[in-house]
N, C-alpha and C positions, 0 to 999 in steps of 0.2 A: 504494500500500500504506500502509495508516494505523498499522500496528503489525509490528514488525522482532522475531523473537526467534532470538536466535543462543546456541548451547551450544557447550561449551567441549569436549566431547566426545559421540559417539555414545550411550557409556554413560549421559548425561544426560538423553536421548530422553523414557524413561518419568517420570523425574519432571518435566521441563519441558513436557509435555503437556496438563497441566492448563492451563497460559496458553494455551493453543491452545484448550481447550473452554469456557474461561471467556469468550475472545474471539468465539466460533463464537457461545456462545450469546446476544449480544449482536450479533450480525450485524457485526462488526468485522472487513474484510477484514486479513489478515497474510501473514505469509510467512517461513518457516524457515530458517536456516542454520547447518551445522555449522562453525566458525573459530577454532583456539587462538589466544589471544592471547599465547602462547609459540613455539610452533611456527610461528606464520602470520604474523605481526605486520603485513609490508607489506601482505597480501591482507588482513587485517580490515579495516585503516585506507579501502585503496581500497573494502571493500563497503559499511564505512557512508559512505562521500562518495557511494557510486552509489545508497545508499538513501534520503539527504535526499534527493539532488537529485530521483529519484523520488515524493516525497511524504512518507517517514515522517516520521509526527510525535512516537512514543512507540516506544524499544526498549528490550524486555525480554531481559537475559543470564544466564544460569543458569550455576553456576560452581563446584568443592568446592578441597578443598586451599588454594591460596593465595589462589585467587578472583580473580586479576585482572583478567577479561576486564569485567565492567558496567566496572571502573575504567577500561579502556583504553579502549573505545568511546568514554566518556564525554568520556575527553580528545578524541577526534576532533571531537566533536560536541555543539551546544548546544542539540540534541533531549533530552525527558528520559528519565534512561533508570533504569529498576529493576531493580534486584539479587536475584535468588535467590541464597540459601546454599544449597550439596547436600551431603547427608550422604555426605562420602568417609571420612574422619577425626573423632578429635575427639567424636564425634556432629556436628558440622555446625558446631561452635564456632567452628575457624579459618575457614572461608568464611564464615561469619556478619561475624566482626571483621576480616575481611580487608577484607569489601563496605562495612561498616557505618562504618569509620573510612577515610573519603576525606580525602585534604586538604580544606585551603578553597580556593573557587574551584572545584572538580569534585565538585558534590553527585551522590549517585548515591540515589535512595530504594530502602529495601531491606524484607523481607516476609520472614517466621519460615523459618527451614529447611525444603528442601522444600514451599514453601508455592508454587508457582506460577499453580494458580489465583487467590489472591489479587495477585498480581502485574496476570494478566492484568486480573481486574477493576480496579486500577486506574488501569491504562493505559485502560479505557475512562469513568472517573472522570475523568484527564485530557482525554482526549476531549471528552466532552460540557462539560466549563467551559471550554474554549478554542471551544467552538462556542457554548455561549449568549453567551461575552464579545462574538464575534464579532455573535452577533443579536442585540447589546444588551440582553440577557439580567441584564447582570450590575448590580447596583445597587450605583450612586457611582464607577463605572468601574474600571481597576487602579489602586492606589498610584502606578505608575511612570507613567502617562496622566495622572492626578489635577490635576497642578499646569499643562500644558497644555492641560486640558480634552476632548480627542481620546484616544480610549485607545489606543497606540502596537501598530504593528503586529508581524510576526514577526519582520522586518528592523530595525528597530528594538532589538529584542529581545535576537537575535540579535547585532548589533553592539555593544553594551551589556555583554554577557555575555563577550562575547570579547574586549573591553577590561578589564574585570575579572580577568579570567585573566594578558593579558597584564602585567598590573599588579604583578598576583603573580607571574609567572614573573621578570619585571625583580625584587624584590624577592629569590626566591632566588637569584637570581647574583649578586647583593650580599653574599652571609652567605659566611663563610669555607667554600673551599674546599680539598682533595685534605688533605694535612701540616698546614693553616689550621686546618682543623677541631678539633686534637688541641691547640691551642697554648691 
C-alpha cells in the first residue's frame, strides 16, 4: 500500500474522501482506516508500525477539534505524513492550528480545511519525487547525498530523522520539569 489515510472518526468519512478520489484518480493504491488517537492510542501506534513495514510511504490523517491524530502518527513514524483540518469547531481554525503548529523535529504538512483532495494529490506529488530521485531522475542528487556523492537511501533517511528526534526528545528532558517549571 503506497498511501495510508486514517480518520479520526467515522463522521470524517465524507470529507476525507476526497484523498481517496484524488489518489484513485492517479492510480495510487491506499487503504483506509478509522483510529482515535485519543481513544485508541496503542492500536494506532501498532497500525502504523504494520503499515510501514507493509510499504506505506505517505499517510494522510484527517482530524477536527484538537487535531491530534496527523500529530500522533507522525511521532510513530518517519513516513511523511499530511494533515487535514475538519471543520468541527471554530470553522476548522482549531484543527487547522492544532495540525499546522507541530513541534520541531515532527513536521506534519498540512492542506486548507476540508481540503482532502488536495492532500491526496500531494501524497502522490511525494510519490513521484521519491521515485524519479530513485530513477535518477533528480538533478544534482538530495542535499543530504550531495557531499557523499550516492544519494542516500530510505534507511539512511530514516535513521537520520530518528536521531534528530531523539536529539530533541534528550533536549526536552533537560528543560525544567513538574514544580521546575513555575520556578
Amino acid at each position: 500500500m503506497q498511501v495510508t489515510i486514517v480518520l479520526g472518526s467515522s463522521s470524517d468519512a465524507k470529507v476525507m474522501k476526497g484523498a481517496a478520489e484524488a489518489l484513485e484518480a492517479c492510480g495510487v493504491e491506499w487503504e483506509a482506516r478509522i483510529l482515535s488517537a485519543h481513544r485508541m492510542p496503542d492500536e494506532l501506534k501498532a497500525y502504523v508500525e504494520v503499515q510501514v513495514a507493509a510499504g506505506t510511504r505517505v499517510f494522510i490523517a484527517g482530524a477536527g477539534l484538537a487535531a491530534h491524530l496527523p500529530g500522533v502518527i507522525a511521532s510513530h513514524t518517519t513516513r511523511p505524513v499530511i494533515g487535514v483540518p475538519i471543520r468541527a469547531a471554530f470553522d476548522g481554525l482549531d484543527a487547522l492550528l492544532s495540525i499546522v503548529q507541530m513541534p520541531k523535529g515532527v513536521p506534519v504538512a498540512t492542506v486548507g480545511v476540508n481540503n482532502s483532495y488536495n492532500a491526496g494529490l500531494l501524497a502522490v506529488q511525494m510519490l513521484a519525487a521519491g521515485a524519479s530521485e530513485t530513477a535518477g531522475g533528480s538533478a544534482g542528487g538530495s542535499a543530504v547525498g550531495a557531499a557523499s556523492g550516492a544519494a542516500p537511501d530510505a534507511e539512511e533517511l530514516d535513521e537520520k530523522i530518528r536521531r534528530l528526534r531523539e536529539e530533541r526528545a534528550a533536549a526536552l528532558m533537560r528543560e525544567p520539569q513538574n514544580r521546575e517549571v513555575f520556578k
